[in-house]
N, C-alpha and C positions, 0 to 999 in steps of 0.2 A: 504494500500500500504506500500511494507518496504521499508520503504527511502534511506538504504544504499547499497541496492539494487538496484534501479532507478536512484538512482542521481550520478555522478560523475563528476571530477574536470581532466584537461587536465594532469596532475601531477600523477595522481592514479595508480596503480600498472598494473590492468589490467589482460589479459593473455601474457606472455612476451613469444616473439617469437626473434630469432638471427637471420635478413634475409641475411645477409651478411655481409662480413666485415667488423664493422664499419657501420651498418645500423641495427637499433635494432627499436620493433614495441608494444608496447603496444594494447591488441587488446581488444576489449568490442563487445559480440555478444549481439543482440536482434533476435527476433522472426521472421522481416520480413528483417531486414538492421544491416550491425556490422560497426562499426568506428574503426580504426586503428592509433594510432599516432606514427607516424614514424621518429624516431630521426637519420639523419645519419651526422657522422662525415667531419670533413673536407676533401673534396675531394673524398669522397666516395661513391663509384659506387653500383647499386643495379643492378643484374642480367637483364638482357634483359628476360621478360617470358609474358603469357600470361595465362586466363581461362578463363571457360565459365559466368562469373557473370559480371557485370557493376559496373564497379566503378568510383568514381569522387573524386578530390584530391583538396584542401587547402592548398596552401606554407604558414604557417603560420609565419615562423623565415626564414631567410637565406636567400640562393638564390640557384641558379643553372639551371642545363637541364634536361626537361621532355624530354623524347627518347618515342617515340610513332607512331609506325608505320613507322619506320625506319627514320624520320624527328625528328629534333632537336630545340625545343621551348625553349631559354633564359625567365623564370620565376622569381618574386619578389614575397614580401609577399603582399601576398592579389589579386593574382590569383589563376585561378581556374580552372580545366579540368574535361571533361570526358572520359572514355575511354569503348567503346562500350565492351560485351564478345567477347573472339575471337580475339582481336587486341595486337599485342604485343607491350610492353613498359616498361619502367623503369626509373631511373634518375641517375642522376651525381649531388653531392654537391657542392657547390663553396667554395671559399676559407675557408669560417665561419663559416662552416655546412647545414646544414636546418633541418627544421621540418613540417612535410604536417599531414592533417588530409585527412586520406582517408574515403571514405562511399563505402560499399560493398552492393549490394542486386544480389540478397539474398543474405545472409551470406554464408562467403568462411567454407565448413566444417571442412578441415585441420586447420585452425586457431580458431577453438574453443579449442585446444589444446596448451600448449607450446611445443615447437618446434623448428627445425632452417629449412631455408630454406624458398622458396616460395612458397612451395605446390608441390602436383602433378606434378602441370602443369611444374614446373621451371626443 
């Protein structure tokens, strides 16, 4: 197994994607699920969009609004969501940014690439 290949640190460079404003995503594919960590500034808004893959989100820093199917969830670190494919959603930072760990399965294709934007779908 090549280690620097399997293992990584939340810090690591990643594939860097611009998804908006002030909302930037380090992304790590695998074979069957990709992680995403998503850094967005204070007060910064991420597109309302939606695809077909399931993802699940980690506030790990900050705080803010998960926007998910048009309803508005006040979030801390150390919740957590899902969001079916096909549902749309996005977030709002609060005053002191945030940072979520998303899980994608399967993995979103357009972010195996850098990029700006949310894909397709956005």
């Amino acid at each position: 197994m090549n280690r620097a290949k399997e293992f990584h640190n939340l810090d690591d460079a990643g594939i860097l994607r611009e998804l908006a404003r002030g909302v930037t995503a380090r992304v790590f594919p695998g074979d069957n699920a990709m992680l995403s960590v998503v850094d967005l500034a204070a007060n910064a808004e991420g597109t309302i969009h939606d695809h077909p893959e399931e993802q699940w989100g980690l506030l790990l820093e900050g705080n803010g609004v998960r926007v998910q199917d048009g309803a508005r969830f006040p979030v801390k670190p150390g919740d957590f969501w899902r969001t079916p494919g096909g549902v749309s959603h996005g977030f709002i930072a609060g005053a002191n940014g945030a940072r979520i760990l998303d899980i994608f399965s399967p993995p979103r294709q357009e972010y195996k690439k850098s990029g700006r934007g949310f894909g397709s779908s956005a």
